[in-house]
N, C-alpha and C positions, 0 to 999 in steps of 0.2 A: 352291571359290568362297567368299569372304569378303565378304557385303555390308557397305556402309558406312549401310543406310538403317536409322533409325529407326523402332521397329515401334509400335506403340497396344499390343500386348503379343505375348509372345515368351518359348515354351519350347523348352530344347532338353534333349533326352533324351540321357543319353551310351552310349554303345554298352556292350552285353549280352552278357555271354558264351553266352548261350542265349536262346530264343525260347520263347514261350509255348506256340507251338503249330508245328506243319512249314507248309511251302510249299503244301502240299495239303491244305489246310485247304477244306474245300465250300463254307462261309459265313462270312461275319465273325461278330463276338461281337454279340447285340442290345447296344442304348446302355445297360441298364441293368449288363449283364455287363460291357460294358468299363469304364464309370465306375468300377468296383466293383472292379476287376482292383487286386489287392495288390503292391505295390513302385513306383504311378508318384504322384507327391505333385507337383502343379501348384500355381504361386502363384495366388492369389488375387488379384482384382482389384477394387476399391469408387470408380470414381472420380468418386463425385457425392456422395460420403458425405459430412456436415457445410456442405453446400451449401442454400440456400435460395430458393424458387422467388420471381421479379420480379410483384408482382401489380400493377405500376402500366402493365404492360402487356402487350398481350393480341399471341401469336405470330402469324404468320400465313407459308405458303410464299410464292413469286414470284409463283406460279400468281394466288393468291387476293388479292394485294395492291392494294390503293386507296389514293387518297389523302387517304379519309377518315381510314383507319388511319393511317394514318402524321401526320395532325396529330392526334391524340391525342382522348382523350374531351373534353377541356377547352376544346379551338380547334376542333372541328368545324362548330360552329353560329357562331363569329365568325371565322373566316377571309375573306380578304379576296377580292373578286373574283377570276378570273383566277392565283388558286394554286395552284403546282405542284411536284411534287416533283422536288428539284434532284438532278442524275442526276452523279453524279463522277464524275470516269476513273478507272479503275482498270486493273492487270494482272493475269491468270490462270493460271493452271499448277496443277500435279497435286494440289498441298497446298490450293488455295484462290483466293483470292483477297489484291491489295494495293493501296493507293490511298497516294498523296503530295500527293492534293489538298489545296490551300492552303484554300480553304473549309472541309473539312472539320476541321480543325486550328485556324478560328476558330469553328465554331457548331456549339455542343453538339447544337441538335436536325437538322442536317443530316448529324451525326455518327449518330446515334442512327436515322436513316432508313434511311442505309449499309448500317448493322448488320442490320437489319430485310429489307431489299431483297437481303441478299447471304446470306442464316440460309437456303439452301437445304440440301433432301438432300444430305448425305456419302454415299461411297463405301467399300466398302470389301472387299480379298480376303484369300484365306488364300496363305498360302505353306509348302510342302511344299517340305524341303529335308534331300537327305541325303546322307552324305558317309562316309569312313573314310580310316584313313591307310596308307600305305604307308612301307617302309626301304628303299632300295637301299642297296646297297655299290659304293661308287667306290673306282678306284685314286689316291691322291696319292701323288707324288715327292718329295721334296726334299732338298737338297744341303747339307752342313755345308762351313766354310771350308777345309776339306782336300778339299775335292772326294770326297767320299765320297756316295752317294749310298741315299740308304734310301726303302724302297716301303714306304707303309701302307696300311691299310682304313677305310676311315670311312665313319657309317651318314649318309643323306640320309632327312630323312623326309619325305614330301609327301602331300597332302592330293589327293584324287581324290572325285569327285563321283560319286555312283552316282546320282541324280537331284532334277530341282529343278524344280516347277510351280506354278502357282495355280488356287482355285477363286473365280470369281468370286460377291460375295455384295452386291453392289450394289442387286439389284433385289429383293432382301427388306428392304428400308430402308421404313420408312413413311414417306410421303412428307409427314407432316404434326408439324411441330416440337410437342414435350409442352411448352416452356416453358424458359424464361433462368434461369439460378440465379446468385447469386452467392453467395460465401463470407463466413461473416462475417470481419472483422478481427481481431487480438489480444484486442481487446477486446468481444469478440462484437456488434461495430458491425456491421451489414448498409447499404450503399448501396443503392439502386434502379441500374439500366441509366442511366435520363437522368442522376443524381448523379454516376457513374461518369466519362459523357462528358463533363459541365459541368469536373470533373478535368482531364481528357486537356485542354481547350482552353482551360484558365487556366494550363496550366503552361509556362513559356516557354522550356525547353530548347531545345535546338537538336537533340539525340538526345534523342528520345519515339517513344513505339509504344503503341499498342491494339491488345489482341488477343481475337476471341470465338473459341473453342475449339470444336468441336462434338464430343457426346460419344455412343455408341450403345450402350445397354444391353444386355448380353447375357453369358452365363454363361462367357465364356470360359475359365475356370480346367475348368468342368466337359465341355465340349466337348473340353477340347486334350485332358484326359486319357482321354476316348474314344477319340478318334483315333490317340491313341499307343498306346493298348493293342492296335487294331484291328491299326495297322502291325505293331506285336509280332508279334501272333497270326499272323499270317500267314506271317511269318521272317525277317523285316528283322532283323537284329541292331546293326548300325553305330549311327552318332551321328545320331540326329534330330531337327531344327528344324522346330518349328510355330510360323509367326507372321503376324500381322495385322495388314494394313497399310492406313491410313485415306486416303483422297482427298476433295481438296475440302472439308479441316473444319477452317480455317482463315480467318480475316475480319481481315487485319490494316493497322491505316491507319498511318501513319509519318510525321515532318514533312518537309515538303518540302524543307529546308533544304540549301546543297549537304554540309555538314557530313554529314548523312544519307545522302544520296546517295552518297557517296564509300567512308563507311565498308560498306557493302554490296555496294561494286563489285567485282568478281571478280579486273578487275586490277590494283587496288588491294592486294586481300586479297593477291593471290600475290606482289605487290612485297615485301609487310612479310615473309611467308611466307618469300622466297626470303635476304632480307637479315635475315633474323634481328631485325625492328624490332617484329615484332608481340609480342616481350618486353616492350617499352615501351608500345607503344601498346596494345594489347588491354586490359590493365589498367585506363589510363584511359579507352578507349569503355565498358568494364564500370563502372567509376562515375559515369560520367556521362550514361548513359543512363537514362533513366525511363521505367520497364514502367509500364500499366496492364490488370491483366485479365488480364493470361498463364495466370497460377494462380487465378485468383476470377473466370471470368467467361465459364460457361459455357450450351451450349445442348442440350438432351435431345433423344435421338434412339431411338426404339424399330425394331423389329424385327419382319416379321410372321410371322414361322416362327420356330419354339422350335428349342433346339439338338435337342430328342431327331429333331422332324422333320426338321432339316437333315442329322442323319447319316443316320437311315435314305433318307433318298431320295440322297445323294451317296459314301456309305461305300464302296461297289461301284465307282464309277470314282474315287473316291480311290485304291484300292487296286489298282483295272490299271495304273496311271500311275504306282506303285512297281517299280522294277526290282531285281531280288534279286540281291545278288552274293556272291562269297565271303566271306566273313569272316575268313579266314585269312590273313595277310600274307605274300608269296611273296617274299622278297629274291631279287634277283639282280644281278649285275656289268654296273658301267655302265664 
């Protein structure tokens, strides 16, 4: 199995000629033993580092939202009768949410509500996945211009899955946002969120996008190499992939425009795709589109259990859900 998805972060371990410890291991290794286990070096992960938090406004989940908050500290006592907070369409799937409303695309602070109204809990699991390869030996024929005919061997190698699952980690999410960061610029310029949106809705491309990111803190460089050592220990030897995969942490608005539109159509894409056009064209949607916020323009998300407690309370069925197979690669004639 070879996913195509994008993971929030993603190791894989390559297969071991030995195991740390047999099959019949009694217990896993505690968290501190496994982190501490020699020969597995996980990347590291910082992705709010050089970021800075938005103080010109105060977060709030779906739950808790009003529409005092959302006109701001400045317009709450002179807002106008009968004011309401303007509700866009939008559409949803796994990654988040997406809006092409036209309103939003002309008023910054209805832009900036969106953002607020839709900054709900992310999701997010692990994926346990693992795999080795295999050689067969096939026969091939082939025939020279004299009709001679010669039989060779040749290796086939294929990839076989020994097993692939998730644990879900969703509902240890705090359900209450720490606050909006953004990055400074070049020139260590910081925008606010509203500054940001006023951006997005003066610029008059015809390809423009906003995106708020949600981000969840959490040690993961130091959890994955728990868990790898734990799989070790136990006698997994093959190639294994840990990785963690985010849902719902995505806020992205887009212009309406059919220009827009078109370019993100599926069977648009597969036209260029099929005719070899997206040579041409891909290039210029890549300059002529204007990001706002993809990479500057995030929102914090904590986590109410530590990695040491999430392993010790899940370690145990992480590891009945590993199935153990040979190691040894068995050719034979196909």
């Amino acid at each position: 199995m070879q996913s195509n998805k994008q993971y929030y972060y993603s190791y894989t371990s390559p297969s071991t000629s030995s195991a740390s410890a047999n099959e019949t291991a009694i217990r896993p290794p505690s968290y501190d033993e496994a982190i501490s286990t020699e020969g597995i070096t996980t990347p590291s992960k910082q992705p709010l580092e050089g970021y800075i938090a938005d103080t010109g406004t105060l977060l709030e989940t779906r739950d808790s939202l009003d529409t005092d908050f959302l006109l701001g500290p400045s317009s709450r006592q002179d807002s106008p009768p009968g004011y309401s907070v303007y509700q866009a369409t939008f559409r949803s799937s796994e990654d988040g949410v997406l809006s092409r409303d036209d309103h939003l695309n002309r008023d910054g602070e209805a832009l900036l509500q969106f953002l607020h109204q839709h900054n709900t809990p992310p999701g997010m699991y692990i994926q346990f996945y693992g795999y080795h390869e295999e050689t067969h030996w096939r026969r091939r024929v082939s025939q020279d211009s004299d009709g001679n005919r010669t039989e060779e061997m040749e290796p086939v190698t294929q990839r076989v899955d020994d097993f692939t699952f998730q644990m879900e980690c969703s509902q240890y999410v705090v359900p209450v946002c720490q606050g909006l960061l953004l990055r400074p610029d070049a020139q260590g310029v910081s925008k606010s969120v509203r500054e940001l949106c006023d951006d997005y809705v003066h610029e008059d491309r015809q390809l423009k996008e906003l995106q708020l990111t949600k981000e969840i803190q959490w040690n993961y460089a130091e959890l994955t190499r728990g868990l790898t050592a734990a799989i070790r220990g136990c006698g997994y030897i093959n190639t294994l992939e840990i990785s963690y995969k985010m849902k719902n942490h995505k806020v992205i608005v887009k212009a309406g425009s059919w220009v827009s539109y078109m370019s993100d159509h599926w069977l648009v894409r597969g036209f260029f795709y099929l005719t070899c056009l997206w040579i041409i064209a891909w290039p210029i949607l890549w300059m002529t589109r204007k990001k706002f916020g993809h990479t500057d323009l995030k929102s914090e998300w904590t986590m109410c259990m530590s990695e040491r407690i999430w392993y010790e309370q899940h370690i145990q069925e992480v590891l009945s859900q590993v199935r153990h197979t040979n190691p040894f690669t068995v050719p034979f004639i196909l």
